[in-house]
Kinemage of the C-alpha trace (Angstrom):
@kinemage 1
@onewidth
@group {chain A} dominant
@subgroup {mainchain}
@vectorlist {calphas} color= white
{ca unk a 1} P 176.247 163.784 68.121
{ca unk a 2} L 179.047 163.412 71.056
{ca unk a 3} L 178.489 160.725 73.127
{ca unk a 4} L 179.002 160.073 77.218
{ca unk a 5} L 182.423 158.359 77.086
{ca unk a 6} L 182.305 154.662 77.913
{ca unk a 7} L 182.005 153.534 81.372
{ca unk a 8} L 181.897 157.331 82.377
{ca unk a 9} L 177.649 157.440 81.795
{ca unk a 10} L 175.683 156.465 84.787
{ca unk a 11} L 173.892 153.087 84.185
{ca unk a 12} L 170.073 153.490 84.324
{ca unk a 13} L 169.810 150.940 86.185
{ca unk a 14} L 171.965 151.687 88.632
{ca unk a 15} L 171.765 150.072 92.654
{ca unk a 16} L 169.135 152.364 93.716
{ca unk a 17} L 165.730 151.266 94.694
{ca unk a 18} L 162.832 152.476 92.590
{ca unk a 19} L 160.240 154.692 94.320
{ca unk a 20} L 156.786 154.219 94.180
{ca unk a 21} L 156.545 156.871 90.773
{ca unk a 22} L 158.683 154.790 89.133
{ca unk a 23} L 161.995 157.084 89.097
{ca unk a 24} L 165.352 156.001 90.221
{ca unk a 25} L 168.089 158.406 91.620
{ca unk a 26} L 170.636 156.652 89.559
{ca unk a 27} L 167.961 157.266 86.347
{ca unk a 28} L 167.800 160.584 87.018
{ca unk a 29} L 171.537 161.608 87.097
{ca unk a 30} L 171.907 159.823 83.670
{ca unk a 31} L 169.221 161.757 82.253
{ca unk a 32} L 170.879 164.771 83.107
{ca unk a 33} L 174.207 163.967 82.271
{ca unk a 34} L 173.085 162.646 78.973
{ca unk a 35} L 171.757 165.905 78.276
{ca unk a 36} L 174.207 167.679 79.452
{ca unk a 37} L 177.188 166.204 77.016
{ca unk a 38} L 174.384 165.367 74.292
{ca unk a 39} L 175.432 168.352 72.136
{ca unk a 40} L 178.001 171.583 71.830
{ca unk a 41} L 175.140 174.279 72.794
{ca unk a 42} L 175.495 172.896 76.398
{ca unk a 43} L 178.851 173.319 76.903
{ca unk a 44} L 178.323 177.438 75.462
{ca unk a 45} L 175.605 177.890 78.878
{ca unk a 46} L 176.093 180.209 81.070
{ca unk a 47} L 177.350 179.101 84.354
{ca unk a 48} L 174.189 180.856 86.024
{ca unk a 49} L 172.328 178.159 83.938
{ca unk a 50} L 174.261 175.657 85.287
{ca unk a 51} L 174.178 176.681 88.842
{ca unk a 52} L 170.603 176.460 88.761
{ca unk a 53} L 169.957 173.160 86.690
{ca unk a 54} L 172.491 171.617 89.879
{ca unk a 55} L 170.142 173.306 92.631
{ca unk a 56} L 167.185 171.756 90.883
{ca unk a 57} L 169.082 168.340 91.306
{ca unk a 58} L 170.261 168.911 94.575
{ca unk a 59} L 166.099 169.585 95.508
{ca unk a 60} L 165.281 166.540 93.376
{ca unk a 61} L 167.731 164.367 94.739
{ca unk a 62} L 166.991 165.032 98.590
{ca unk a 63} L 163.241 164.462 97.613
{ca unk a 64} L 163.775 161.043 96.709
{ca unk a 65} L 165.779 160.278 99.457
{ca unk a 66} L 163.451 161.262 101.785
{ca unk a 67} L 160.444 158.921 99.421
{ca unk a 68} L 163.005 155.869 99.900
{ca unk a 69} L 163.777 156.232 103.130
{ca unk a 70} L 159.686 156.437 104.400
{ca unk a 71} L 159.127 153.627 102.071
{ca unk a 72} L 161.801 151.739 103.319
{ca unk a 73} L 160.632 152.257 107.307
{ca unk a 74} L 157.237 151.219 106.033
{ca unk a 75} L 158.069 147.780 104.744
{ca unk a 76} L 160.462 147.125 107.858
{ca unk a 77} L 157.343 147.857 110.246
{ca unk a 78} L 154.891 145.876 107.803
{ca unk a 79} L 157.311 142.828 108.105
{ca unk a 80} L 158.036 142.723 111.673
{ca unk a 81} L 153.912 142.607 112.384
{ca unk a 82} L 153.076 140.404 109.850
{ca unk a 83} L 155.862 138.003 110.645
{ca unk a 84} L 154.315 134.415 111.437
{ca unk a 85} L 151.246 135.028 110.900
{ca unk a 86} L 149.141 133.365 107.806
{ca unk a 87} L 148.500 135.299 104.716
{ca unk a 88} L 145.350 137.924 104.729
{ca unk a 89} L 142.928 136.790 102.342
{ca unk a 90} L 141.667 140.464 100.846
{ca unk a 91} L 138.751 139.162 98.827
{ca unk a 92} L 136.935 137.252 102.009
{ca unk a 93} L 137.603 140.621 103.743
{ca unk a 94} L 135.798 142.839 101.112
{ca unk a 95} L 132.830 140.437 101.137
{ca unk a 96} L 132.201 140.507 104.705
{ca unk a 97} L 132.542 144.144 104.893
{ca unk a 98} L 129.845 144.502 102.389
{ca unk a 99} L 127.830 141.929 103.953
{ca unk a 100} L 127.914 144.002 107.622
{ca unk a 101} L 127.032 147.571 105.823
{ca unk a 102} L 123.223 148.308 106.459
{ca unk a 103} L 120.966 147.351 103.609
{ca unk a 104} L 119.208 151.140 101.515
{ca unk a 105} L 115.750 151.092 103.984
{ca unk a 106} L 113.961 153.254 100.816
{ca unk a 107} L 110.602 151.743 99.357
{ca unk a 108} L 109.265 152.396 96.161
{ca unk a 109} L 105.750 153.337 96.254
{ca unk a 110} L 104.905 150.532 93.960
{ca unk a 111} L 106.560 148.079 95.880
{ca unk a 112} L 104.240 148.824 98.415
{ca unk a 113} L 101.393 147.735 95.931
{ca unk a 114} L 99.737 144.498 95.465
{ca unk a 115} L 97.103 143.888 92.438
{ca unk a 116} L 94.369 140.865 92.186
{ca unk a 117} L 91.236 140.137 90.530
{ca unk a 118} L 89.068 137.856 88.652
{ca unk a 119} L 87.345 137.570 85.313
{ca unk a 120} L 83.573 134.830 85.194
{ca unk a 121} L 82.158 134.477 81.610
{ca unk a 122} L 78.622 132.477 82.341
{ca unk a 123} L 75.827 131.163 80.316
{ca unk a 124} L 72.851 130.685 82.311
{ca unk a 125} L 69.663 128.992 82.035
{ca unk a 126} L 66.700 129.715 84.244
{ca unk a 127} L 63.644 127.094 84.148
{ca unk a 128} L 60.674 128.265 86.761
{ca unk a 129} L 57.150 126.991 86.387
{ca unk a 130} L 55.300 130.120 86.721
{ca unk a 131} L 57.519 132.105 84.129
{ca unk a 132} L 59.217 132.144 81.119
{ca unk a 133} L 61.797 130.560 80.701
{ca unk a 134} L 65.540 132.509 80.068
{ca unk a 135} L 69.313 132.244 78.741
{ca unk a 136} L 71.406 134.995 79.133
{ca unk a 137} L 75.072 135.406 78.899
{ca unk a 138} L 76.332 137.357 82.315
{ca unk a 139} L 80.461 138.373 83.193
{ca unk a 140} L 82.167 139.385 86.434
{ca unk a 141} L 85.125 141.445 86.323
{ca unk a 142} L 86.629 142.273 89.647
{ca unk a 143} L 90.102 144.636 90.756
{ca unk a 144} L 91.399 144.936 94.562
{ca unk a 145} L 94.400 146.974 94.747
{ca unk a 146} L 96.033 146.516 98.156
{ca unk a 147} L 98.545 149.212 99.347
{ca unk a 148} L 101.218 148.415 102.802
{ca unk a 149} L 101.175 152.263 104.702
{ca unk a 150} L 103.009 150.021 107.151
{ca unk a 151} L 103.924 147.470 108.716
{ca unk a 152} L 100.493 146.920 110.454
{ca unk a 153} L 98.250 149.301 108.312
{ca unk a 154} L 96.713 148.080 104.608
{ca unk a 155} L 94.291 150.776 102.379
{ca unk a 156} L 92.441 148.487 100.427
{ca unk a 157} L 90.229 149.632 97.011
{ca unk a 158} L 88.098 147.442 95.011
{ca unk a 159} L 86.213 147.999 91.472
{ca unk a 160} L 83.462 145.149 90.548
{ca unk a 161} L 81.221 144.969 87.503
{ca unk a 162} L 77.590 145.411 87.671
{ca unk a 163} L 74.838 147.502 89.682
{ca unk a 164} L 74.139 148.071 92.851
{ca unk a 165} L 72.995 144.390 94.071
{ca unk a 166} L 74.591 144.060 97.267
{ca unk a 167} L 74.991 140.473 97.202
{ca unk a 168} L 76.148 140.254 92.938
{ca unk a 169} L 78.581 141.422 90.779
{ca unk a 170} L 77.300 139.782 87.582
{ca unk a 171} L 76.484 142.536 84.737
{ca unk a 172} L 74.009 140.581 81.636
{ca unk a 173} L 75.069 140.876 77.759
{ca unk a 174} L 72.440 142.547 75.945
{ca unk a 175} L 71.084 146.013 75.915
{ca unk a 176} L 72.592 147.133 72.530
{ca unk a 177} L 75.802 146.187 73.470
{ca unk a 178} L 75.106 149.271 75.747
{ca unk a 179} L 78.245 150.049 78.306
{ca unk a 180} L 78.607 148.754 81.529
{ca unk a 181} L 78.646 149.864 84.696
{ca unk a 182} L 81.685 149.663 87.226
{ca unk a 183} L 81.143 150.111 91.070
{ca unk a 184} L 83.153 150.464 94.497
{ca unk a 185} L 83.060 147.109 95.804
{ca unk a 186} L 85.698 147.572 98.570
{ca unk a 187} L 86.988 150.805 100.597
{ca unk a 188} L 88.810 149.657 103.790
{ca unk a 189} L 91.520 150.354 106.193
{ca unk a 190} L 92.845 147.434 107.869
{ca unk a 191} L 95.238 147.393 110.988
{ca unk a 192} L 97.164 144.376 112.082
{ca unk a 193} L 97.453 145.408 115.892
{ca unk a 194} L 100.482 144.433 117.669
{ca unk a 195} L 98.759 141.272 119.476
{ca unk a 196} L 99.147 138.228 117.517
{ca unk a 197} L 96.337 137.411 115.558
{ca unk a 198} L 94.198 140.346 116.268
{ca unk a 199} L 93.288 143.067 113.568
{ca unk a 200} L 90.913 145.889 113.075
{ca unk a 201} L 89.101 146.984 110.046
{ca unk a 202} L 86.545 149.917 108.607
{ca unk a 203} L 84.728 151.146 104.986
{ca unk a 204} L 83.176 148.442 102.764
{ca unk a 205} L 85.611 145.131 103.286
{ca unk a 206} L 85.427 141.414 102.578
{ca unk a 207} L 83.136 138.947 104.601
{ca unk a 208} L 85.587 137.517 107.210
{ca unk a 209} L 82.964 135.333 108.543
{ca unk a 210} L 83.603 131.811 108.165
{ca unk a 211} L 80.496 130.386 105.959
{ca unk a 212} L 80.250 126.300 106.594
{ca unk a 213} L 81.329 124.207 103.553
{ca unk a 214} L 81.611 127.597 101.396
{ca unk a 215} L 77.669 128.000 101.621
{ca unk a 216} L 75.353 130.624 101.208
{ca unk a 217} L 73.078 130.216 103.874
{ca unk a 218} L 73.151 133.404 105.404
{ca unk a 219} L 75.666 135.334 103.199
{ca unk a 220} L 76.251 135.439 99.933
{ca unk a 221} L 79.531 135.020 98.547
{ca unk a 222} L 79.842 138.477 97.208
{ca unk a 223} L 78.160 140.414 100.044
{ca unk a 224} L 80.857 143.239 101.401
{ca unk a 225} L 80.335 144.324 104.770
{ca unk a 226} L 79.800 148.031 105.547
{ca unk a 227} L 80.730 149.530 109.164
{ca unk a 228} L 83.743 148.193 111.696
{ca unk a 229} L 84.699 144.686 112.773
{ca unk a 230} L 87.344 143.161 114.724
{ca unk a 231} L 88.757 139.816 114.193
{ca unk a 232} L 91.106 137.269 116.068
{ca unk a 233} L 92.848 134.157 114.753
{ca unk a 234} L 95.353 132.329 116.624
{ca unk a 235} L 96.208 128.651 116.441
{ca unk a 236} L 92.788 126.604 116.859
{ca unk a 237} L 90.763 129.280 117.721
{ca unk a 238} L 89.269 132.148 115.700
{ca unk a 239} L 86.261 134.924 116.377
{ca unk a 240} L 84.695 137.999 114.647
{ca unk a 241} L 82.984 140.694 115.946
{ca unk a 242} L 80.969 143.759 113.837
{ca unk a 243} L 78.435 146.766 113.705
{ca unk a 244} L 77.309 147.189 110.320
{ca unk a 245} L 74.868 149.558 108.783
{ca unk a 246} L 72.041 147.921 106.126
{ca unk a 247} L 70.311 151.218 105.874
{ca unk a 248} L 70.818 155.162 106.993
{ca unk a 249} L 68.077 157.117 106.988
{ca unk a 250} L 67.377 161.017 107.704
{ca unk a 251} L 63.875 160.805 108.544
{ca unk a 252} L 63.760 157.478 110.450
{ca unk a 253} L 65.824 154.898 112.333
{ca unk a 254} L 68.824 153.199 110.649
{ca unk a 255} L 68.561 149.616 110.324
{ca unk a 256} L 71.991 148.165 111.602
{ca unk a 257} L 73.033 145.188 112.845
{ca unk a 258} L 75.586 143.828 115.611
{ca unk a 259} L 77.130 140.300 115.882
{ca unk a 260} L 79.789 138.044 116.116
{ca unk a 261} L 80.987 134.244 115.203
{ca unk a 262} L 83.483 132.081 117.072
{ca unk a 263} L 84.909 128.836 116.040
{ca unk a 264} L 87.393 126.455 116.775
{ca unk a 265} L 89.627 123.979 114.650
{ca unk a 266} L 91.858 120.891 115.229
{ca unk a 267} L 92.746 117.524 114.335
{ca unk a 268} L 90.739 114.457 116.059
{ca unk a 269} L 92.536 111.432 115.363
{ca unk a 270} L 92.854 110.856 111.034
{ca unk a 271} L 90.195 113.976 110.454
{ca unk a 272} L 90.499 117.829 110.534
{ca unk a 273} L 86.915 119.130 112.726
{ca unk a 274} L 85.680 123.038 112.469
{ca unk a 275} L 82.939 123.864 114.825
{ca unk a 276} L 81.717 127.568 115.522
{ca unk a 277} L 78.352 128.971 116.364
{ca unk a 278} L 76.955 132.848 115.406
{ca unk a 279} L 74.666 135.454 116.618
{ca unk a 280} L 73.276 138.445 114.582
{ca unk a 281} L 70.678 140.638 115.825
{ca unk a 282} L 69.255 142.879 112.753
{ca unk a 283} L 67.531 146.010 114.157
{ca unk a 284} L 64.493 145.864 111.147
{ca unk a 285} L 61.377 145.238 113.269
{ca unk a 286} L 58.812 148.533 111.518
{ca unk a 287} L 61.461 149.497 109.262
{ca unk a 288} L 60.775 150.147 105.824
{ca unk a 289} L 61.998 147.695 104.007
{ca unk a 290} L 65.664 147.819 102.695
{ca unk a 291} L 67.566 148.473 99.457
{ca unk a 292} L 65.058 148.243 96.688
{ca unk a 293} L 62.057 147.688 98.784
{ca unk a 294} L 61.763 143.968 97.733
{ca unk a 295} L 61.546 141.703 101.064
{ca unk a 296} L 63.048 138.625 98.983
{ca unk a 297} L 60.763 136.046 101.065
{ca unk a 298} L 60.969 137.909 104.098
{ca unk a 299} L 57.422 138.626 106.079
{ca unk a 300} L 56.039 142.169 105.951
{ca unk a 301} L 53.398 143.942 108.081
{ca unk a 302} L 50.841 146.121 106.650
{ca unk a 303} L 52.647 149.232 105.625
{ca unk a 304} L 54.775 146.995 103.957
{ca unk a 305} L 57.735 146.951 106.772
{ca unk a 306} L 59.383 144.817 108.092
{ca unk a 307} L 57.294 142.184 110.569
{ca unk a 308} L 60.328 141.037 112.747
{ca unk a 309} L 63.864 141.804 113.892
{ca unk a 310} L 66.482 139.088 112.595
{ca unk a 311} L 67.814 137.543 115.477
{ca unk a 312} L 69.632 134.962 113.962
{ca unk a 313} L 71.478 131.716 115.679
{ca unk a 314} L 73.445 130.112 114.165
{ca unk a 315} L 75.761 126.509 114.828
{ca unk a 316} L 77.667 124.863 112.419
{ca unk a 317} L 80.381 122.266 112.011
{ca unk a 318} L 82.811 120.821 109.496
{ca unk a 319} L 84.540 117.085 109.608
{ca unk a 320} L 87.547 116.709 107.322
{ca unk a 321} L 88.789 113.029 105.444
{ca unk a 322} L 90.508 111.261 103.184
{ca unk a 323} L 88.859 108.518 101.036
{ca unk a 324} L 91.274 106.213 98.892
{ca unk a 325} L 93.969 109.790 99.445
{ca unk a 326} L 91.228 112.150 98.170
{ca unk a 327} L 90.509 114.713 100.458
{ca unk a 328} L 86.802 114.736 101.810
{ca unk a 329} L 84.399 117.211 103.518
{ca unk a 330} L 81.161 117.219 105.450
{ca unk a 331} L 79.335 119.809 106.729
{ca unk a 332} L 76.017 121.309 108.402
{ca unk a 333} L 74.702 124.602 108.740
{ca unk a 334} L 71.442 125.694 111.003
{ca unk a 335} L 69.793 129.211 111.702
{ca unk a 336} L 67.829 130.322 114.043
{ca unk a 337} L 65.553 133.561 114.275
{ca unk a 338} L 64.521 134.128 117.681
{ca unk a 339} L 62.204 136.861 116.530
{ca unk a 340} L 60.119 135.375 114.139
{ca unk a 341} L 56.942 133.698 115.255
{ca unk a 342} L 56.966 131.081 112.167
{ca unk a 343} L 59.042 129.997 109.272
{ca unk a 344} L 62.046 130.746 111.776
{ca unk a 345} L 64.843 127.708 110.352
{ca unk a 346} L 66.980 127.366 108.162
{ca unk a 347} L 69.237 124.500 107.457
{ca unk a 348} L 72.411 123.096 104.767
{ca unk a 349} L 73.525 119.885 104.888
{ca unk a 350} L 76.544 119.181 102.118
{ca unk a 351} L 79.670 117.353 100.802
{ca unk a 352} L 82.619 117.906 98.721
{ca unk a 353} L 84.945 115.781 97.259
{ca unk a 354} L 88.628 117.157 95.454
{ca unk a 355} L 90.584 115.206 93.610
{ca unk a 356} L 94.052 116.720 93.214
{ca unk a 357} L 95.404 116.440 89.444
{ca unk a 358} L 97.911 119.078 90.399
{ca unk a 359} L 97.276 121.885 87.588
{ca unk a 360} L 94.417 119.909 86.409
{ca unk a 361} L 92.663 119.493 90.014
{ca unk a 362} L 89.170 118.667 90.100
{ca unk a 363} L 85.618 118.756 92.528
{ca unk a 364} L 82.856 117.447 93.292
{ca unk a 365} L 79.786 119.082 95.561
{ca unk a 366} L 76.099 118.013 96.790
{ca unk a 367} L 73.895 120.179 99.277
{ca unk a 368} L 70.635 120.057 100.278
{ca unk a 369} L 69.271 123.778 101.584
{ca unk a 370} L 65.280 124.119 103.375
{ca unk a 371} L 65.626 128.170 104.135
{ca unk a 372} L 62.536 129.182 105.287
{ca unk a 373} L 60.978 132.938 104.835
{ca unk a 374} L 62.067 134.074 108.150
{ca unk a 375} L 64.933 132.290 108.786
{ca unk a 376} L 67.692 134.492 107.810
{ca unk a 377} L 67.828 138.476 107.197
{ca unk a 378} L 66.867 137.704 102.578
{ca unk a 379} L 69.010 140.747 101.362
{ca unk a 380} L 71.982 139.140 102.092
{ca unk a 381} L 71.186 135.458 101.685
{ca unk a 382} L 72.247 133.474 98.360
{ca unk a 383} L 71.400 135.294 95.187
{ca unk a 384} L 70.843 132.436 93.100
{ca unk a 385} L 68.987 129.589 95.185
{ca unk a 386} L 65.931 129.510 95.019
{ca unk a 387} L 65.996 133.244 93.061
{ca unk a 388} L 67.465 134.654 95.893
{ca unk a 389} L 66.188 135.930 99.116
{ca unk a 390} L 64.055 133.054 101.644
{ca unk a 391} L 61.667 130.821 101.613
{ca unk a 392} L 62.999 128.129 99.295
{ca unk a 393} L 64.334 124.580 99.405
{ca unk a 394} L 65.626 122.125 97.087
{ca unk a 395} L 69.711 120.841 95.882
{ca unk a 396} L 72.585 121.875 94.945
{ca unk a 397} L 74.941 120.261 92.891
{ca unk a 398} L 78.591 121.657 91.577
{ca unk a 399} L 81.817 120.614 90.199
{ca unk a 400} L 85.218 122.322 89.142
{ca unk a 401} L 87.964 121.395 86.669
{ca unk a 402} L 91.047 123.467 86.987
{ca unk a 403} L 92.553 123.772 83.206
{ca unk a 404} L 95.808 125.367 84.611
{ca unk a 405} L 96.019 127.116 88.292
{ca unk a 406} L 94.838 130.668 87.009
{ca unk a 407} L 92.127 128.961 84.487
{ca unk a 408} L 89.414 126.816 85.611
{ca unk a 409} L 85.731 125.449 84.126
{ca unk a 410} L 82.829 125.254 86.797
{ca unk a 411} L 79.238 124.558 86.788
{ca unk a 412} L 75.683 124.476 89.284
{ca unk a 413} L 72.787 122.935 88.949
{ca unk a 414} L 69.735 124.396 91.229
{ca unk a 415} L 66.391 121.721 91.578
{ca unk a 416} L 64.842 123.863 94.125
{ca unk a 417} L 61.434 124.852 95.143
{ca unk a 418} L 60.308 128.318 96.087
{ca unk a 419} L 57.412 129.995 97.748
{ca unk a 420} L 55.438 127.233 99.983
{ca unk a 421} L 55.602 129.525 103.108
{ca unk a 422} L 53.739 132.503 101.327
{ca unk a 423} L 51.658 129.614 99.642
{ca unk a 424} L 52.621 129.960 96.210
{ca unk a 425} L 54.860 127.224 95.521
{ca unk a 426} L 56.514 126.538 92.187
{ca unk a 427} L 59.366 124.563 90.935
{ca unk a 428} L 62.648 126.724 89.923
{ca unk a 429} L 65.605 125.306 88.142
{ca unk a 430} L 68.848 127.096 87.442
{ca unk a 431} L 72.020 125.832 85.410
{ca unk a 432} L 75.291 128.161 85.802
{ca unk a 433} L 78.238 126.770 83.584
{ca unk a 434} L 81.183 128.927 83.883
{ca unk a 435} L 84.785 129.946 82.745
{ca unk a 436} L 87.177 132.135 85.148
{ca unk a 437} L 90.157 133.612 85.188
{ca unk a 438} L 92.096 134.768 87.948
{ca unk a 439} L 95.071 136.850 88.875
């Protein structure tokens, strides 16, 4: 096969520049010369072939001139800005540009959900002198699904084993190994208003009372509010306000109740002091009486309503320690009812001690209760002291041991007394020893 004659072949690599699709002018007049003396057949073309394969060059050729010479202006321009000036770091660039772009604002609808809850297994022994005596195995199961509508606004739902005991969860092992029942134990909006520390709430919500030293001397620790309240807590200070319904009736008046509690909290010196005070005025005065029609201690006229509104006082205080670095807490509780004509206190004197094991954290806690029948409104009172409901007096003694922060083994004792105000007294002793599980 005939061969360009030496020297006569353009070199492909030639003195022109390369253009940015990788072509050089020289390159491409050696391809076609190549194929133009590569073999015989070309030299038998037509010369209207060969006019047009030279047009084609022609158009190819000016082309890439005018690629090279744009290029060329490009880098001259770069060079003359960028001259003196330090080196632009590219990669420090990117990163703050993607750092300054706005951040997706779409929320999943389950990130918008929050789930906790707790599981009590209990064995229970109940010792009172004018009955027989019981062991029972009870459980606790309890959901609250939270949801965020926004910023300010939370929908809150709550399942809880059990019946319908206002002030107790607890569902008893037995009964074939029958099924249990589940209730609604919370239905509430909540808003977090715009002024700091003040929030709104309606449906069937936690207690947001404060109770002194985490006793039950006027509510239980599983009674759930029904109606509105409003609550504020900024700084030292703190104060609750609600209307609540205890009973709606079609053919007679609704027993409500209106209140409020305000407290404040600080430092004095080496101790942390809590002091608040309460009013509740129960509208129950000739009512029939509520729930279940038990009074639970509480004093009844002859058709078997109530004998006096509940207008309960109440004062309380905390004081705050630290003995040999374990924490330490005293407290006292009173109530009032300025209704009643008799049996109208009620007082708790207590103390807790916590010694902090980190996972393995453990506590100690003595109280001494007199609640006397009239006292308090009994529906809502302590379930367990005394039986539940009024009219009952005696100690209380507890202590905690946290296995890990989720897991943790507890136990009560109740030496009380029950009945002296209605003259029947009898001793009533009540062991709780417990396992729980939260999450």
């Amino acid at each position: 096969m005939p061969q360009c004659p030496p020297n006569e072949c353009p070199s492909p690599n030639g003195p022109s520049g390369r253009t940015p699709s990788g072509i050089t002018l020289a390159g491409a007049w050696f391809l076609i010369a190549c194929l133009l003396g590569s073999t015989p057949a070309w030299s038998e073309t037509t010369d209207q072939v060969i006019a047009e394969l030279r047009a084609e060059l022609r158009t190819l050729n000016e082309r890439l001139a005018r690629i090279e010479s744009r290029d060329s202006s490009r880098s001259s321009v770069s060079h003359a800005v960028g001259e003196g000036l330090p080196e632009f770091d590219y990669d420090s660039a990117r990163q703050s540009a993607a750092l300054a772009l706005p951040r997706p604002t779409a929320v999943m609808w389950y990130d918008t959900l929050n789930l906790e809850g707790d599981f009590r297994y209990r064995h229970e022994i109940i010792d009172a002198e004018f009955a027989n005596d019981r062991q029972r195995q009870r459980i606790r199961a309890r959901a609250h699904l939270t949801a965020k509508i926004t910023d300010q606004v939370d929908v809150g739902l709550g399942l809880a084993s059990g019946g319908d005991d206002p002030v107790s969860s607890n569902q008893t092992l037995g009964n074939g190994a029958s099924t249990k029942d589940v209730r609604l134990d919370l239905a509430y909006a909540a808003w977090a208003t715009p002024v700091d520390g003040l929030s709104f709430a309606g449906g069937k919500f936690k207690n947001p009372v404060h109770r002194a030293g985490g006793n039950a001397l006027l509510w239980d620790s599983d009674f759930r509010p029904e109606g509105l309240m409003a609550s504020f807590d900024r700084g030292a200070l703190f104060a609750h306000a609600w209307g609540l319904w205890v009973e709606e009736r079609s053919t007679d008046d609704d027993s409500i109740v209106f209140g409020g509690q305000v407290g404040w909290r600080g430092e004095l010196r080496a101790t942390h002091l809590l002091v608040g005070a309460s009013y509740f005025d129960f509208d129950t005065k000739g009512q029939a009486i509520a729930f279940d029609g038990d009074p639970r201690g509480n004093s009844i006229d002859a058709n078997g309503d109530y004998l006096y509104d509940y207008e309960e006082i109440e004062v309380f205080a905390e004081l705050g320690f630290d003995v040999a670095g374990h924490p330490v807490t005293l407290f006292a509780d009173y109530a009032y009812n300025n209704d009643a004509d008799e049996f109208d206190t009620g007082y708790a004197l207590g103390a807790k001690v916590e010694f902090d094991g980190g996972r393995h954290a453990w506590q100690l806690g003595y109280v001494y209760q007199d609640l006397e029948a009239d006292a308090v409104f009994a529906l809502f009172t302590d379930s367990d002291f005394s039986g539940g409901g009024t009219d009952g007096k005696g100690h209380i003694l507890k202590g905690s041991y946290a296995i890990t922060r989720q897991i943790s083994l507890g136990g009560t004792l109740f030496v009380n007394e029950r009945g002296g105000n209605a003259g029947v007294a009898e001793d009533y002793d009540r062991l709780q020893l417990d396992v729980s599980f939260t999450y």
